[in-house]
C-alpha positions in Angstrom: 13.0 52.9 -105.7 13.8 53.4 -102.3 10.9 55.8 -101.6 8.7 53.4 -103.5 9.1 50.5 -101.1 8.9 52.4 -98.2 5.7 54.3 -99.5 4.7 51.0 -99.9 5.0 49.4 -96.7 3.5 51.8 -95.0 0.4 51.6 -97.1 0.3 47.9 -96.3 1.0 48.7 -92.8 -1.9 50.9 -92.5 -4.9 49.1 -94.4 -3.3 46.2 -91.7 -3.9 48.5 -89.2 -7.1 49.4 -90.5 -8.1 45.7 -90.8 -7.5 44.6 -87.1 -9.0 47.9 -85.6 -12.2 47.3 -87.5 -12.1 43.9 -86.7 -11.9 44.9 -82.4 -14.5 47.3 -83.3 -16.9 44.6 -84.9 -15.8 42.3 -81.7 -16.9 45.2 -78.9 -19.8 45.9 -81.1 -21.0 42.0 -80.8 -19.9 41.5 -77.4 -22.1 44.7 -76.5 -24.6 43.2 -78.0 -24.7 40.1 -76.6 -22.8 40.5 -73.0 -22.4 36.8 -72.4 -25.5 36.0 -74.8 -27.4 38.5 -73.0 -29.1 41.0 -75.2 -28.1 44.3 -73.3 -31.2 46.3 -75.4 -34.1 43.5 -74.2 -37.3 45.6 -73.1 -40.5 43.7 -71.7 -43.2 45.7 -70.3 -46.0 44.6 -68.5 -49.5 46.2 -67.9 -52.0 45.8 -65.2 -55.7 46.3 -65.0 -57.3 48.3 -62.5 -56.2 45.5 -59.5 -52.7 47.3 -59.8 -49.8 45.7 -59.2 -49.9 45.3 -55.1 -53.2 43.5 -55.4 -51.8 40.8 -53.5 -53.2 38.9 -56.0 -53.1 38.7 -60.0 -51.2 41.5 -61.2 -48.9 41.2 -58.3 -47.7 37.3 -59.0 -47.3 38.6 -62.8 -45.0 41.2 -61.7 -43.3 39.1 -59.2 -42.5 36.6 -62.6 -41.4 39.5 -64.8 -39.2 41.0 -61.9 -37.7 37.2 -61.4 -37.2 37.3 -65.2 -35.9 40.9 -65.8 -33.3 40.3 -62.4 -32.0 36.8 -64.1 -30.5 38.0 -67.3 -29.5 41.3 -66.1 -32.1 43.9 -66.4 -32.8 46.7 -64.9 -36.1 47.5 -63.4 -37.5 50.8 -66.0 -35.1 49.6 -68.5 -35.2 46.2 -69.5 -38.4 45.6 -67.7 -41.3 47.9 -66.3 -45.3 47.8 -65.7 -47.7 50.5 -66.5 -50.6 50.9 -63.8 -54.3 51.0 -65.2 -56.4 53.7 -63.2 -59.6 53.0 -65.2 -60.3 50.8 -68.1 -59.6 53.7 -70.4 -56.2 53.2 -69.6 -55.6 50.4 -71.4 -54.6 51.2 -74.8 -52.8 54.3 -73.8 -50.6 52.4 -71.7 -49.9 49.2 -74.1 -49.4 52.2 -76.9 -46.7 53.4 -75.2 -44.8 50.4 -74.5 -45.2 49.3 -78.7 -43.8 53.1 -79.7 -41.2 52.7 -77.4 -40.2 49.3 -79.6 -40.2 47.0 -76.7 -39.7 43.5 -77.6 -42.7 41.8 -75.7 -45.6 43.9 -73.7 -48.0 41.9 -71.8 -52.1 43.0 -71.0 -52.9 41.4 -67.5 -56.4 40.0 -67.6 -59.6 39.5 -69.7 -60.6 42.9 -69.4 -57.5 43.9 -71.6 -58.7 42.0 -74.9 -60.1 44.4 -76.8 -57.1 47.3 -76.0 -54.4 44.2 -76.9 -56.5 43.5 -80.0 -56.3 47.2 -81.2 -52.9 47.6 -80.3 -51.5 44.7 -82.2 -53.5 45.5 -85.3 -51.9 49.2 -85.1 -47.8 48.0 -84.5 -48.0 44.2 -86.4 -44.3 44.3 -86.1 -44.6 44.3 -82.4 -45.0 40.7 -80.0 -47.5 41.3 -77.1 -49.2 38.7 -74.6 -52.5 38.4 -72.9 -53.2 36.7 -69.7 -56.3 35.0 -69.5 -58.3 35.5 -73.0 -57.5 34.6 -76.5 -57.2 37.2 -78.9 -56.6 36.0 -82.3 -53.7 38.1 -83.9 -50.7 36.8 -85.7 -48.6 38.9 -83.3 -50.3 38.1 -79.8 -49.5 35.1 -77.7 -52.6 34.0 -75.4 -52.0 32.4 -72.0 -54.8 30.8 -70.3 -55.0 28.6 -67.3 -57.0 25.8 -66.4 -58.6 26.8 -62.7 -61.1 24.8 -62.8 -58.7 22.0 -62.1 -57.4 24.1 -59.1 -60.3 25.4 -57.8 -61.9 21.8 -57.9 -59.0 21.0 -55.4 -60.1 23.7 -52.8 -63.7 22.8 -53.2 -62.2 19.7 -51.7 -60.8 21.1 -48.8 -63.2 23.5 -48.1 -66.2 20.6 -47.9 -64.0 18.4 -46.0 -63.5 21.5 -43.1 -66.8 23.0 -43.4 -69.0 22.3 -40.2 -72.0 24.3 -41.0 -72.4 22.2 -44.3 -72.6 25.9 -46.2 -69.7 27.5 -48.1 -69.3 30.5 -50.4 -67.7 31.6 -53.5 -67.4 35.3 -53.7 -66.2 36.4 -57.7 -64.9 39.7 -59.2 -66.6 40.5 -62.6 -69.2 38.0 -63.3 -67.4 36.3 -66.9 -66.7 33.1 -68.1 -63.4 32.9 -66.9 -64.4 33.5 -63.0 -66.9 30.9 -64.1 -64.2 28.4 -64.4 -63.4 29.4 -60.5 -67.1 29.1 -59.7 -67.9 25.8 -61.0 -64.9 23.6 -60.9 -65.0 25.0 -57.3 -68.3 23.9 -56.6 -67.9 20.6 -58.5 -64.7 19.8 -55.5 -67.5 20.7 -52.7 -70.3 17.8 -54.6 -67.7 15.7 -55.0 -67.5 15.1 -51.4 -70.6 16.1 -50.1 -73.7 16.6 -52.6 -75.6 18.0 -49.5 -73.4 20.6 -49.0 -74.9 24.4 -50.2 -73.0 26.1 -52.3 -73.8 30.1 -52.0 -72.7 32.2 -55.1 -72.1 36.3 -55.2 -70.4 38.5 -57.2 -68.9 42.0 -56.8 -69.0 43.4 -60.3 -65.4 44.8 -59.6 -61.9 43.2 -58.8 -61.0 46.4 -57.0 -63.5 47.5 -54.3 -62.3 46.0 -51.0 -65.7 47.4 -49.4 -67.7 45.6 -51.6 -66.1 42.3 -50.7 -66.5 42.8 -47.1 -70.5 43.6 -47.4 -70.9 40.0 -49.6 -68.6 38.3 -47.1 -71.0 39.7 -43.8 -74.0 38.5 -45.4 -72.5 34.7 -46.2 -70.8 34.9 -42.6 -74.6 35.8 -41.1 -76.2 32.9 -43.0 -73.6 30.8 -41.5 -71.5 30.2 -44.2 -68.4 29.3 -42.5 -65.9 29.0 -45.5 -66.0 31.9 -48.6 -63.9 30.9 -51.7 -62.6 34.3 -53.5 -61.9 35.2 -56.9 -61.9 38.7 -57.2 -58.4 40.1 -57.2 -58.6 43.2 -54.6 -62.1 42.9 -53.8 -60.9 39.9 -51.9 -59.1 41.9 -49.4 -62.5 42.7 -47.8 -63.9 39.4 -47.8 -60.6 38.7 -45.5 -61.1 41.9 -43.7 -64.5 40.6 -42.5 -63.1 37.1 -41.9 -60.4 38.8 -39.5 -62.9 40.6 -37.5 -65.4 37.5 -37.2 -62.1 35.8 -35.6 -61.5 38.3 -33.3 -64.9 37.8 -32.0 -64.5 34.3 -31.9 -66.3 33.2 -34.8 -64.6 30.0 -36.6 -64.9 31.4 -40.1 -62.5 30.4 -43.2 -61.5 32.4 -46.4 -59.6 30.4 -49.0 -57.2 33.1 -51.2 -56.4 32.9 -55.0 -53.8 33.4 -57.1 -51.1 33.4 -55.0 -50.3 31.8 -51.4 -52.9 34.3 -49.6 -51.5 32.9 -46.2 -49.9 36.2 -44.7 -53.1 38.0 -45.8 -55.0 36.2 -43.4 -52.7 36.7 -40.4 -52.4 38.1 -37.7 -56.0 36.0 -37.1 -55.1 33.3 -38.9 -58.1 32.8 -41.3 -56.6 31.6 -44.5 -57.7 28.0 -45.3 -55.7 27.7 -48.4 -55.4 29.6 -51.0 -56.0 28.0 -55.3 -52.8 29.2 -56.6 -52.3 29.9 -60.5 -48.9 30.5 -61.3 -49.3 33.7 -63.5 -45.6 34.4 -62.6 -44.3 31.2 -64.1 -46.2 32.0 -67.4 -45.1 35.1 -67.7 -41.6 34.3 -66.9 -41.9 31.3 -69.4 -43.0 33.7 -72.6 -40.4 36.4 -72.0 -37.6 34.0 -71.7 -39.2 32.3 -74.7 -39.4 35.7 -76.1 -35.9 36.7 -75.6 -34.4 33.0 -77.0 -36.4 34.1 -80.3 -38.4 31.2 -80.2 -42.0 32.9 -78.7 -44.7 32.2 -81.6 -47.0 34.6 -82.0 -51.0 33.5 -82.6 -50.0 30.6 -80.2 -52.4 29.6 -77.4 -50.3 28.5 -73.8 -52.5 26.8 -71.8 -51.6 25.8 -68.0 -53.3 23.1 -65.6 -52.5 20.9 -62.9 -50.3 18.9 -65.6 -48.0 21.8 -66.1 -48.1 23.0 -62.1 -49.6 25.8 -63.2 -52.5 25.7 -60.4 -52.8 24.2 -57.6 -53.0 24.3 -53.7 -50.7 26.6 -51.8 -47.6 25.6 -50.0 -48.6 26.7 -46.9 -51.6 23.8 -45.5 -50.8 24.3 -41.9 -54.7 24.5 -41.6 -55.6 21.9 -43.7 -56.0 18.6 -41.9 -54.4 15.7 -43.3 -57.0 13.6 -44.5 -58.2 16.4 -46.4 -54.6 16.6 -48.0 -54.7 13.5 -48.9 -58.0 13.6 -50.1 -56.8 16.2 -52.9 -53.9 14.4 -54.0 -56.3 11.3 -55.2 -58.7 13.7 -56.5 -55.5 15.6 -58.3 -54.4 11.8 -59.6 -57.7 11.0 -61.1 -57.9 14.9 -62.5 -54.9 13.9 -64.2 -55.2 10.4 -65.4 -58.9 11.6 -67.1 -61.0 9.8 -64.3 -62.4 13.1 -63.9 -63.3 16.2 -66.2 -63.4 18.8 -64.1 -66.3 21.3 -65.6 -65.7 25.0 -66.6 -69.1 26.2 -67.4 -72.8 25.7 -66.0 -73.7 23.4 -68.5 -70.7 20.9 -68.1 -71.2 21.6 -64.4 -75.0 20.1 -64.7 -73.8 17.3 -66.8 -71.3 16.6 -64.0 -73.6 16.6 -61.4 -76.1 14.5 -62.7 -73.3 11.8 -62.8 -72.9 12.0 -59.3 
């Protein structure tokens, strides 16, 4: 009887034993999981177009929100978060492949270009969530961010007519599209705002990454007296501020205004950056991998942002803006957002607009 008791009680001691250490073990499995409600296996990955991701521009302020994203909730850089450079446009699907068989929980295409590549991919891993930055692609499992930049670049049109003192300004674009349309015409629709008599001279490079080509577009405006040269066109934009720098040096009063992000420094040491139309691509990126990661990203959404959601706008930096002029884009920004004024996109809304002027 003896023997049976004991025999006994250590049976119950050991399924107790049993029952506590399995329980710790399902405790350090759930609090490796989560770390402080931080999943510790969260992988975004990000890939550029051919700008790469030091094109002072695009890609860069994308990486710069996914960085600010990973570095918040604990990442590490190749781990949790990483970007794949695009040499050529054949790189694309390769490079989004990669991320989706490596199961990471979001990847994100930077720019227009990438559409048909994030199309593909999404239609060949369905169970995977990717994100395309400035086109819509209509997949159940792809969540399209667009911005508005007409609104923005309406806003520099502003300040560039109201320091202009050739009455002539430029807009130099990457790949001619409908998107670097938006730039084009809300742009031009600032500059007619103020001053219908101003000219409004138009090129484009055909590429967002040749630097050269920027700087022969940005000579030619310079020589026909063109005094200010809006950009949109990623690295290609580094020449037009190239040729800006060496005008200055010879004492030539000539203006570039940056895109993107705060193009300030990349005027300097000359001091040629007007402004620069900045369109938070870091916020919206940093925005759909948080919403991502909180399991409340849905995919086939569109995520639009304009001046109401701060995601364009003018620079920080005006010290070269005079003040009138600043306060000449805060009413114009009021009556953008109050509906006083449509800012136009295309060339057809943009002739409707300017017949009402």
């Amino acid at each position: 009887m003896f023997m049976k008791k004991k025999a006994g009680l250590l049976l119950s001691l050991t399924l107790a034993a049993s029952t506590i250490l399995g329980a710790c073990g399902n405790a350090n499995k759930e609090e490796n999981k989560t770390e402080g409600g931080k999943a510790s296996n969260f992988k975004v990955g990000m890939v550029t177009d051919t700008g790469g991701v030091d094109d002072k521009s695009f890609n860069q302020s994308a990486w710069e929100g996914l960085t600010k994203f990973g570095k918040d909730n604990d990442l590490k850089e190749n781990e949790g978060f990483r970007y794949l450079q695009s040499e050529k446009e054949a790189d694309y699907l390769p490079n989004l492949t990669k991320f989706a068989e490596s199961n990471y929980d979001l990847t994100f295409g930077i720019g227009f270009l990438m559409a048909d590549a994030v199309g593909k991919v999404a239609d060949q891993f369905p169970k995977n969530q990717f994100a395309i930055v400035d086109m819509v692609v209509d997949k159940p499992n792809v969540t399209s961010i667009t911005f508005k930049e007409n609104e923005g670049s309406f806003l520099v049109g502003v300040v560039a007519a109201l320091t202009t003192k050739t009455n002539k300004v430029g807009f130099i674009g990457g790949v001619e599209s409908d998107l670097i349309k938006k730039f084009e015409y809300g742009f031009i629709a600032g500059v007619k705002t103020v001053n219908p008599n101003i000219e409004v001279v138009s090129q484009y490079a055909g590429d967002f990454n040749a630097a050269s080509k920027g700087t022969q577009l940005a000579s030619t405006m310079y020589g026909q007296k063109v005094d200010v040269i809006y950009h949109a066109a990623g690295g290609t934009g580094n020449g037009v501020f190239t040729e800006a720098k060496n005008r200055k040096k010879k004492g030539e009063n000539v203006w570039v205004i940056g895109v993107d992000r705060d193009q300030h420094q990349e005027g300097m040491p000359e001091n040629v950056t007007l402004t620069s139309m900045v369109k938070r691509v870091d916020i919206a990126v940093e925005e759909v991998s948080k919403e991502k990661k909180e399991g409340t990203l849905k995919g086939g959404s569109i995520k639009e942002f304009g001046l109401k959601e701060d995601g364009v706008g003018i620079a920080p930096t005006t010290d070269n803006v005079n003040k009138d002029a600043l306060a000449k884009v805060d009413e114009y920004k009021q009556k953008i957002l109050n509906g006083e004024i449509k800012v136009p996109a295309t060339e057809a809304e943009y002739k409707e607009y300017e017949a009402s002027l």
